[in-house]
C-alpha positions, 0 to 999 in steps of 0.5 A: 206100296201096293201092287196094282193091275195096270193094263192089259193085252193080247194077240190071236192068231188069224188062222181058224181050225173049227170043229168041222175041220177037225171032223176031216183030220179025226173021228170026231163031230161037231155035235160031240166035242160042243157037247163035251166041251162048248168049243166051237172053234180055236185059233192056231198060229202059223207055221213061222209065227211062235210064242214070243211073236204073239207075246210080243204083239200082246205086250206092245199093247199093254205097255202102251194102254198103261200109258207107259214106254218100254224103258219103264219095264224093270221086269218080264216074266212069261208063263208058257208050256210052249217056250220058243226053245226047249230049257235056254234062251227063256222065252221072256229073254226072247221077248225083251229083245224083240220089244227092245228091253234092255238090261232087264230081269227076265224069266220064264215059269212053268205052272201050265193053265195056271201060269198067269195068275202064277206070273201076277203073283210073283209081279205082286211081290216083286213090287210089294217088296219095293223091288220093282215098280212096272213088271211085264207079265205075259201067258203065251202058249202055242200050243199047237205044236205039242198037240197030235193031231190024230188025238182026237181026245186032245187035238179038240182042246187046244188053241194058241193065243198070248195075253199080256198085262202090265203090273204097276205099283201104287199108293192107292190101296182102292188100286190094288190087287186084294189077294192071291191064292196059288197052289200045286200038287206033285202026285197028280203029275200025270193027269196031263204031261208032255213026257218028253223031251227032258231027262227022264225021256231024252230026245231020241228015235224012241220019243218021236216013234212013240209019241212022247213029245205031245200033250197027253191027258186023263181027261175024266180024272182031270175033268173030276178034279179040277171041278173040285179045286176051282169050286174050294179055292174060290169059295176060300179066297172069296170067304178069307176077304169078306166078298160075296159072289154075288157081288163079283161083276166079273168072274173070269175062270181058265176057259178049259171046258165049257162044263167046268166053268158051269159047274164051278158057276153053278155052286158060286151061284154066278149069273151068265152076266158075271162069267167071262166066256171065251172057250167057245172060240179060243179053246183052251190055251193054258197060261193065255187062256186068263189074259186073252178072257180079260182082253176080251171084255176089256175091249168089249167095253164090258170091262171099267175101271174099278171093276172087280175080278174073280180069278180062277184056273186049274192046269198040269203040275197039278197046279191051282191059283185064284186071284181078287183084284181090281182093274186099275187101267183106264175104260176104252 
C-alpha cells in the first residue's frame, strides 16, 4: 500500500494589508521591503475569523476535489504555530467539529514553516502502515495575531492563509508519494521564537510589558542558513532518487523570502518556469505557505495530474523537510 497526494485546497483571507500601509504603521517603504523580501502585499484574516475557520474552508474543498465525503476521513493532523487555544483543545480537534468529523483521530503539530511537509510525512506512514486510508492533512496559520505591528523587522513578513490536502492510499506505485526528508536542530532554537506564553515564561504582566508574546527573529542568521539547508537538502533528496532538477515541472519552495527561493533556484539551476511563486502576494505564512503555492497553480491550471513536485521548507525549531511526490488528484 502506498501513500498518494490526492487533492488539495485553501482559503485566503479578503482583507489586503500592502506595503503602502505598512509604511503609515512603521519605519519602513515599499522600495525596501521588495527589495529585502519580494513581497509586495499580504493577506490578514479578520478579527472574528481564526485557524480553524480558514482551515475549515481550505479542508471542505479538498475533501470535495478528492471526490470524497467527510465520513471517509479516518485522520486530521494540522500544522500551525497559531492554534485557536493556547496547548488544548488541538486546533485539528476543533476543525473536525466544525466539518462534522466524528469519532476520528485528531492532532496538532508544531514543526513551524515546515509544518506541512511534516504533517505529509506522518499522512504517509499512517497509511503505508495500513493504518489509515483518507488522512486530512491542513498548515493554518494566522499569523498575524503573533506578529508586533510596531516590528518593522517582522510585521513586513507575515500573512495569514491555511491550505489543505486530502492524503489517500493506493495500489498504484506511479501515484505515490516518492520520498520525504525532514529534519530538525534544537540549537538554533533561538532564530525565530514566540518566547511566551509556556513554561519558561508563563503568562504574566511582565510577558505582555515586554513583549514576549509575539514573534521575534534574527533575521540575518535565519536568512544565512536557511539558504544553506533548502540548497543541501534538495540536492540530497533529488541525488538519493535518481531525479534531475531539470527534470522537476514544479519546484514549490516555503515562500519565506523572495531572496531564498532564488538563491536555493539558482544553485538547483531551476528555470522561473519551474519555481512556484506566491511570496509576493501572501507573504510568509509558515505551515500554509506550501498548501496555499500548490492551490495556487493547481487552480491556475499549470498544475496536472501526474505532475511531479519538489518540495522544499525551512522554519523556527529549526526544522527542514523536503518532499518528492506526484500530484495524484485530478486536473481542473
Amino acid at each position: 500500500m502506498y501513500a498518494k497526494f490526492h487533492s488539495i485546497g485553501a482559503f485566503v483571507p479578503s482583507k489586503v494589508l500592502s506595503n503602502a500601509d505598512l509604511e503609515k504603521m512603521v519605519d519602513t517603504s515599499d522600495e525596501w521591503i521588495l527589495k529585502r523580501t519580494g513581497i509586495k502585499e499580504r493577506r490578514i484574516a479578520s478579527e472574528n475569523e481564526v485557524t480553524s475557520d480558514m482551515a475549515t474552508i481550505a479542508s471542505k474543498i479538498a475533501i470535495k476535489r478528492a471526490g470524497l465525503e467527510k465520513e471517509d476521513i479516518d485522520l486530521v493532523v494540522c500544522a500551525t504555530v497559531t492554534p485557536d487555544y493556547f496547548n488544548m483543545p488541538s486546533t485539528a480537534c476543533v476543525i473536525s467539529d466544525k466539518l462534522g468529523i466524528k469519532n476520528v483521530q485528531a492532532f496538532d503539530i508544531s514543526a513551524a514553516c515546515s509544518g506541512f511537509v511534516y504533517a505529509l510525512s506522518v499522512a504517509k506512514a499512517f497509511i503505508e502502515s495500513g493504518m489509515k486510508k483518507h488522512v486530512l492533512i491542513i498548515g493554518a496559520e494566522k499569523f498575524s495575531s503573533l506578529v508586533d505591528y510596531t516590528d518593522r523587522s517582522t510585521c513586513i513578513l507575515f500573512g495569514d492563509g491555511a491550505g489543505s490536502a486530502v492524503i489517500s492510499a493506493t495500489e498504484d506505485k506511479n501515484e505515490a508519494i516518492i520520498d520525504i526528508h525532514a529534519s530538525a536542530d534544537g540549537s538554533y532554537a533561538d532564530f525565530l521564537v514566540t518566547p511566551a506564553p509556556g513554561a519558561v515564561h508563563p503568562v504574566s504582566q511582565k510577558v505582555i510589558d515586554e513583549g514576549l508574546n509575539f514573534v521575534q527573529m534574527k533575521g540575518n542568521e535565519t536568512f544565512k542558513l536557511a539558504v544553506r539547508t533548502l540548497t543541501k537538502d534538495v540536492k540530497e533528496i533529488l541525488a538519493k532518487n535518481k531525479i534531475d532538477a531539470k527534470d522537476i515541472p514544479h519546484f514549490v519552495p516555503h515562500q519565506a523570502n523572495y531572496r531564498i527561493i532564488k538563491a536555493v533556484g539558482d544553485a538547483l539551476k531551476m528555470t522561473e518556469e519551474q519555481v512556484v511563486l506566491t511570496v509576493g502576494k501572501y507573504g510568509n505564512t509558515s505551515a500554509a505557505s506550501i498548501p496555499m503555492a500548490i492551490n495556487d497553480i493547481y487552480e491556475s491550471g499549470r498544475l496536472k495530474k501526474g505532475e511531479l513536485m519538489l518540495l522544499d521548507t525551512f522554519g523556527g525549531g529549526l526544522t527542514w523537510a523536503s518532499a518528492l511526490l506526484p500530484f495524484a488528484g485530478e486536473s481542473l
